[in-house]
N, C-alpha and C positions, 0 to 999 in steps of 0.2 A: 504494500500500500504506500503511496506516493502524499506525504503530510505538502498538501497547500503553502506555497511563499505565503501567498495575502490571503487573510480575510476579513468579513467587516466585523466592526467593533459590535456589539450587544448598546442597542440605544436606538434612536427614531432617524426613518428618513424617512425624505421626499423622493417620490419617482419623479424621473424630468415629465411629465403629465401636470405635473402639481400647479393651479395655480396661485400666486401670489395676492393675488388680487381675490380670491374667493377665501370658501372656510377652511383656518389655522390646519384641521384635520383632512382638508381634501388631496390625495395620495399619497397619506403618509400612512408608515408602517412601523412596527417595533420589529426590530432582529432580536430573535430568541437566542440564536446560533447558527451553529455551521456542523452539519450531521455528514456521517461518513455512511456509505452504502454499505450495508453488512453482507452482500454475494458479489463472489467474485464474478458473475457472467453478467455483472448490471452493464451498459453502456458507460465507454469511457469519459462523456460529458457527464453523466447521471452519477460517479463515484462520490463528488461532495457536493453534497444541499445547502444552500441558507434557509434555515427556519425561521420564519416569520408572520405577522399578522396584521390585518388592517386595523389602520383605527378613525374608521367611517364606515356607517351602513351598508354592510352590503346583505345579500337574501343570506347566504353559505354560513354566515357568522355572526346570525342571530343566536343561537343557542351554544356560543362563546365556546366551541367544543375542537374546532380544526383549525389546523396552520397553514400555510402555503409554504411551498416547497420553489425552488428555483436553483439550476445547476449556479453553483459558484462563479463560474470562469463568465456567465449571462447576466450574474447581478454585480460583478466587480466590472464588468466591461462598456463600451460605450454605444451611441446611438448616433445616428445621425437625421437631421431632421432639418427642414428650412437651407438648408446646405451648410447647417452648423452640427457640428461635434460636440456630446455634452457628455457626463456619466451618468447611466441609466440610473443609479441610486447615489444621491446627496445624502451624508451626513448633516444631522441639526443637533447644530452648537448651540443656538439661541439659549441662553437659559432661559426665557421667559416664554419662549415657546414650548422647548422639554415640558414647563412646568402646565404649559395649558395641554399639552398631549398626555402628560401626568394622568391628568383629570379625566381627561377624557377616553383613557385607558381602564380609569378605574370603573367609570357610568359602562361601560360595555364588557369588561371582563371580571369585574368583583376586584374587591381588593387584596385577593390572593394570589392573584396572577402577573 
């Protein structure tokens, strides 16, 4: 098994989807982590996961039960869009943002999660 150069940190991002200009929570997500495929015949993209979850309404995650999965090498990599180059997932430093995604991690997941 091949351990990952990079992964991302455990904390909130924005998908570049995300607008600024709308709500604090629109495509952002908590990384739980980064999970390793436990069979060796998985697909060589599919070997490491980021686990993570939304923190905005969607149907899948009203009953606060599932994660989303995503190969590593797709969420550390980039996009290109408008003929601009960005990274598909932004870390959020705001602290004052963290603290309103905080909150509104807790309204949807409990506060044991």
């Amino acid at each position: 098994m091949k351990i990952p150069e990079k992964v991302p940190q455990k904390g909130f991002y924005y998908h570049y989807k995300h607008n600024q200009n709308g709500l604090v929570n629109n495509y952002a997500y908590e990384v739980i982590g980064v999970g390793c495929h436990t069979e060796d015949e998985c697909r060589p993209e599919d070997a490491n996961m980021v686990v993570y979850r939304p923190l905005y309404e969607t149907f899948v995650y009203t009953a606060g039960k599932l994660f989303d999965l995503r190969p590593l090498e797709m969420w550390m990599g980039n996009v290109s869009k408008d003929g601009a180059t960005a990274p598909r997932f932004t870390k959020i430093t705001d602290l004052s943002v963290i603290g309103k995604l905080e909150e509104i991690k807790k309204q949807m997941y409990g506060s044991h999660n």
